[in-house]
C-alpha positions in Angstrom: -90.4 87.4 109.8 -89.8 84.8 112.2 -86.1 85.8 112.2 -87.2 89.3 113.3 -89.9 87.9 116.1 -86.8 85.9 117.3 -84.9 89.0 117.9 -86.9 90.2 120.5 -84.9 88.2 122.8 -81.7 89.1 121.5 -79.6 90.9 124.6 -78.5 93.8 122.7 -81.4 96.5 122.9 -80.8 98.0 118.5 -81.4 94.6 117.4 -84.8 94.7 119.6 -85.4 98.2 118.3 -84.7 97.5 115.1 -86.9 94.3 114.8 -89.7 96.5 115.9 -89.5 99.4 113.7 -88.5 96.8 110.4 -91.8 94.7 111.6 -93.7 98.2 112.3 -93.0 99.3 109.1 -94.0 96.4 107.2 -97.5 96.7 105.1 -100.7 95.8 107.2 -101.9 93.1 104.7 -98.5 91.2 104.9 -100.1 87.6 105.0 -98.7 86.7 108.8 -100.3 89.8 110.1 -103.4 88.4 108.9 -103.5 85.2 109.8 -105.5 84.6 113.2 -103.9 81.7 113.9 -100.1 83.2 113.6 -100.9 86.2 115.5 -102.6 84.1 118.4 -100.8 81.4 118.5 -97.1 82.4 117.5 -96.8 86.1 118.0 -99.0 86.4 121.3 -97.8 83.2 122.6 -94.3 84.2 122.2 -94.9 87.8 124.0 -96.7 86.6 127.0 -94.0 83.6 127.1 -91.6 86.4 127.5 -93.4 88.2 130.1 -92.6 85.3 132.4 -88.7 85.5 131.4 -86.8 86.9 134.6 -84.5 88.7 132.1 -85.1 92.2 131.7 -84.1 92.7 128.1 -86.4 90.0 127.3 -89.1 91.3 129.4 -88.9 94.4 127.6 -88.7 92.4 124.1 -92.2 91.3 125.4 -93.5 94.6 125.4 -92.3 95.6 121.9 -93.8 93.2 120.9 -97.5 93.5 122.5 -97.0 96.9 121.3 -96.6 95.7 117.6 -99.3 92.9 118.1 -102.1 95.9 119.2 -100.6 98.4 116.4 -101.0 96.0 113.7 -102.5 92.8 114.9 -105.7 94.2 116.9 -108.5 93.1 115.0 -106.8 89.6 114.4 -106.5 89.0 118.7 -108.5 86.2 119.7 -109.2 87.9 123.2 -110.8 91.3 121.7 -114.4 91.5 120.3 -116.0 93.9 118.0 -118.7 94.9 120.9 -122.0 92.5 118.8 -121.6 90.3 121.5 -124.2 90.2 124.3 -123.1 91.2 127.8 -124.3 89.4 130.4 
């Protein structure tokens, strides 16, 4: 899995694509997809650290990668809520 993240900075734009879809299609309950701490701290670390690259293929690796993290990762985001809490 980690080889797969990694490949969202690769320079050729299948090997991106691919890492996506072969991550996309893996099960839900895959034990890194479940884990809080992964997703926050590996797999949304890594996407916004690639927002701030000035290279456009990794740039776009970044949003292949938010877009797997909300597809499959949404309810494990440390940053979203399930609405119980109080607004103030």
């Amino acid at each position: 899995m980690l080889f797969l993240l990694n490949s969202f900075k690769s320079t050729w734009s299948l090997l991106r694509a691919s890492a996506y879809d072969l991550l996309y299609h893996m099960p839900n309950e895959h034990s890194l997809f479940r884990d809080k701490d992964f997703v926050n701290s590996v797999m949304y670390e890594t996407a916004m650290s690639y927002c701030n690259n000035p290279k456009a293929m990794v740039s776009e690796g970044a949003g292949l990668l938010l877009k797997l993290l909300f597809c499959k990762c949404l309810p494990k985001l440390s940053f979203i809520t399930d609405g119980t809490e109080r607004q103030m």
